[in-house]
N, C-alpha and C positions, 0 to 999 in steps of 0.2 A: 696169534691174536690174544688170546688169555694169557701172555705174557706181558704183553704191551699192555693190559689191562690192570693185571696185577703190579706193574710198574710205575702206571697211571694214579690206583689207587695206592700204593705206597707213595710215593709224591705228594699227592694231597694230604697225606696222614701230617706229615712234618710243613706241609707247606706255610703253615704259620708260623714256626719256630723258625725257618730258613728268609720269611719275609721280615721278619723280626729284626733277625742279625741284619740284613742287607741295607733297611732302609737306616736302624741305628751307623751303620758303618758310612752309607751315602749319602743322609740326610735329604733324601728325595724319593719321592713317591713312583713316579717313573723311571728312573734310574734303577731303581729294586726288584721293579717287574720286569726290567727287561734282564737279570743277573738271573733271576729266576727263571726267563724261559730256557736263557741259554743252559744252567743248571739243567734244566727236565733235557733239552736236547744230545748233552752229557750224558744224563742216566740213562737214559735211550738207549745209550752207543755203548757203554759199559762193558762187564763181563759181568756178571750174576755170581760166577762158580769165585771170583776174586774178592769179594765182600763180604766181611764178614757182619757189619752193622751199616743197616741202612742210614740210619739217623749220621751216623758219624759220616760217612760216605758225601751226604749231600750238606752238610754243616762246609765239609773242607772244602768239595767245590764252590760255594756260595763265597766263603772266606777270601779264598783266593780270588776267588776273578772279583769280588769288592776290593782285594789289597791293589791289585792290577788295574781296576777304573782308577781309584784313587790317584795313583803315581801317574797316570796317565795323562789324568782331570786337574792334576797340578797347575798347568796353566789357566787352562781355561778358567778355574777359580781366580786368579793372582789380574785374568785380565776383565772380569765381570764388571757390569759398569755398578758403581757403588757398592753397598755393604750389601754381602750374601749372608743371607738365611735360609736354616732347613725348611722346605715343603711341611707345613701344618696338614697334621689329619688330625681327623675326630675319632675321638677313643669313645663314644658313648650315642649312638653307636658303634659297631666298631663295625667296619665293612672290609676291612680286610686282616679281618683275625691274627689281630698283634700277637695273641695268647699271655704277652706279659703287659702291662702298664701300672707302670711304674717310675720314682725319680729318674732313671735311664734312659728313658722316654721324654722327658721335659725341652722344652727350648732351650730351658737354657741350659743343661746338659747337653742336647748335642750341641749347643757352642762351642762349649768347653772341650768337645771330644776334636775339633776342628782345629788344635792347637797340638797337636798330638799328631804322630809320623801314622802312615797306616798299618805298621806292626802294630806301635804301640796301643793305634786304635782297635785293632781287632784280638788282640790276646785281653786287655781291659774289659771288652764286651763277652768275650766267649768265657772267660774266669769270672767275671764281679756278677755278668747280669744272668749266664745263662748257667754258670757253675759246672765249665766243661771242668774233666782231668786234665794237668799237664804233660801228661801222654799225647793225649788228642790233639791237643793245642800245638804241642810241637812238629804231630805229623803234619798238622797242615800248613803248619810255615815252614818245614822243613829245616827246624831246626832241634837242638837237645831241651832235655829240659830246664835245665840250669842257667840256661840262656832266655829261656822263654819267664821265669820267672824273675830274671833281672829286669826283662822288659816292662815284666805287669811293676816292679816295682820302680822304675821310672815316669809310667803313664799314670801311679798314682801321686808319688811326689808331685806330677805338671799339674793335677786336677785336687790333689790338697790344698794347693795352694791360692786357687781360683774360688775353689768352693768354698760358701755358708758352712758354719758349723748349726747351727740349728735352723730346722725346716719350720717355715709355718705348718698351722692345722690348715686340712680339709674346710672348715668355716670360717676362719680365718683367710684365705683366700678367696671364697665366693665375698666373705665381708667387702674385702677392699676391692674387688673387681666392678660391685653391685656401687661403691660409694665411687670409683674413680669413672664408673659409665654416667654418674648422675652429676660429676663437677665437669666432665669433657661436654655432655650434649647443653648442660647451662651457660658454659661458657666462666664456670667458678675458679678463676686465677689461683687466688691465697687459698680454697678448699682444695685447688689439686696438688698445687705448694706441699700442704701439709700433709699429702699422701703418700709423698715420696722421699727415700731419703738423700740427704744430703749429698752423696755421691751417686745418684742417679742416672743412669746413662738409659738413652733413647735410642735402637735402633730399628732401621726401616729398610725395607727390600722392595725397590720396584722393578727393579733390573733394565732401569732405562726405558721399562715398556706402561709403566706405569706412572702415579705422584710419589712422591718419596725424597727424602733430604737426604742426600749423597757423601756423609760424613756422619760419624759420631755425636752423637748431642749429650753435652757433661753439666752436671749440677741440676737440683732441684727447680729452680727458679728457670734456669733455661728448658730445661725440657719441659714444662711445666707452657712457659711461649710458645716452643715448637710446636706444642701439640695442639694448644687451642688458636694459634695464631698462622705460623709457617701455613702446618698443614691443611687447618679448616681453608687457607685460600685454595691451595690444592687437591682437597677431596669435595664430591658433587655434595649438595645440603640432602637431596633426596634420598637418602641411603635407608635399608631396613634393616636395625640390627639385631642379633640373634644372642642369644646366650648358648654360648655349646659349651661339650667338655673338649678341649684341642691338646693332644699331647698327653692327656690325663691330667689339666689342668684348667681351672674355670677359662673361659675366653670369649670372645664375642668374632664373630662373624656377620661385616655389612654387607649388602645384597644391593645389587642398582641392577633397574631392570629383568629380577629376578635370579640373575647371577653371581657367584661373589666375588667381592669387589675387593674385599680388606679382610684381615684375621689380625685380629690384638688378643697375646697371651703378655701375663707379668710375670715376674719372678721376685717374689717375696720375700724380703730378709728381716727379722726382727721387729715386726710388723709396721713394715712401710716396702714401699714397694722400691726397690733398687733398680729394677730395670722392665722398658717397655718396650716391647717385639710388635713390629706393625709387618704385616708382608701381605702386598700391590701385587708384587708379580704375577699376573691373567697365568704365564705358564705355572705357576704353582699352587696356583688356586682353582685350576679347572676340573680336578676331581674330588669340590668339594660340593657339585651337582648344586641341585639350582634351592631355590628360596624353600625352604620347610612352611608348611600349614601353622600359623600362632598355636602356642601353647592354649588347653582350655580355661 
């Protein structure tokens, strides 16, 4: 019994470094908990006298069976109905102790990670965000190091080239969130025009189970319609919207009948907004519990 205890309490020690990696690697909030239980049911089964670092121990498990759903979940991604997005959580709270948040953490980071094999995804995550060694890295993919660092330098090449060279500020992003929630609920065309830039993409996630426009939306001017036109016919008028931090990024959160209904985060480039993340999907918005108390 005080083994399993001590087991117990060493698992929770890192359980947040291990949820970290899992959902960054799965972009789902459930997905991550269940790589986690099966993790703990691992450690369980273990040997003690064979370990020499816990930390490392439960990092490579988590790794691995993330690399293993990925390859697996291949399809099931390729046949989702419409455009898939990562599960939003709130960093502010944080209810399930990210321990890091950070760009890494962004929407549109894990996009960008979604384009990427799931080697390349998890050696990128265990090197850039968590600053493993390439000793460790290579134990747990079972390969050398010189291999694992061609890989990191592959996964950065694919995401150089995707990614901003400069980040907006911290109030620079509440700016534009605070001024695109006040042209979206007036119904302000040419003010939301001007919020966005010129290569503007719109994407939305309802997974079939929800509203949402089932293809990519391009240019200023068009998504700019989508969103006060397409959608407003598609989403209820009665909605309550919240301001959260989602991602580690300003966002709003609507609520219909106390539950949430929608998450809009943007991703900020040169101060205009290049892209808008809407995600519908009831299954990925069900643990973002129900309508919070007004701010005083």
């Amino acid at each position: 019994m005080e083994q399993n205890e001590d087991r117990l309490a060493a698992f929770h020690r890192y359980r947040g470094v291990l949820f970290s990696i899992a959902y960054r690697m799965l972009g789902s909030v459930a997905d991550a908990e269940d790589i986690l239980q099966e993790a703990f049911i691992r450690w369980q089964r273990s040997d003690a006298s064979e370990i020499q670092s816990t930390r490392a121990f439960l990092v490579t498990i988590v790794s691995r069976l993330c690399i293993n759903y990925l390859q697996s979940a291949r399809v099931q991604r390729e046949e989702y109905f419409g455009q898939w997005l990562p599960e939003p959580v709130l960093t502010d709270p944080d209810p399930f102790s990210m321990v890091r948040v950070d760009e890494s953490l962004s929407m549109a980071f894990l996009v960008l990670l979604e384009r990427l094999t799931p080697q390349e995804r998890a050696v990128l995550i265990l090197r850039e965000v968590f600053d493993c060694d390439y000793a460790d890295i290579a134990r747990t993919l079972g390969k050398d190091e010189a291999n694992c660092r061609q890989i990191l330098r592959r996964a950065r090449e694919h995401i150089a080239e995707m990614r901003p060279r400069f980040q907006a500020s911290p109030q620079q992003k509440e700016q534009l969130m605070a001024e695109f929630m006040r042209a979206t609920s007036t119904g302000d065309l040419d003010g939301l025009v001007a919020l966005l830039s010129s290569d503007a993409v719109l994407h939305s996630d309802g997974g079939g189970k929800a509203p949402a426009l089932p293809n990519l939306v391009h240019g200023a001017d068009n998504v700019a319609r989508a969103i006060l036109g397409g959608l407003a016919r598609l989403v209820p008028r009665n909605l309550t919207p919240r301001l959260a931090q989602i991602n580690g990024e300003p966002g709003v959160v609507s609520y219909l009948n106390g539950r949430a209904f929608a998450v809009v985060t943007l991703d900020i480039v040169q101060g205009h907004i290049r892209t808008v993340y809407i995600v519908t999907n009831p299954e990925k918005l069900a643990h973002l519990g129900d309508l919070p108390a007004p701010p005083c």
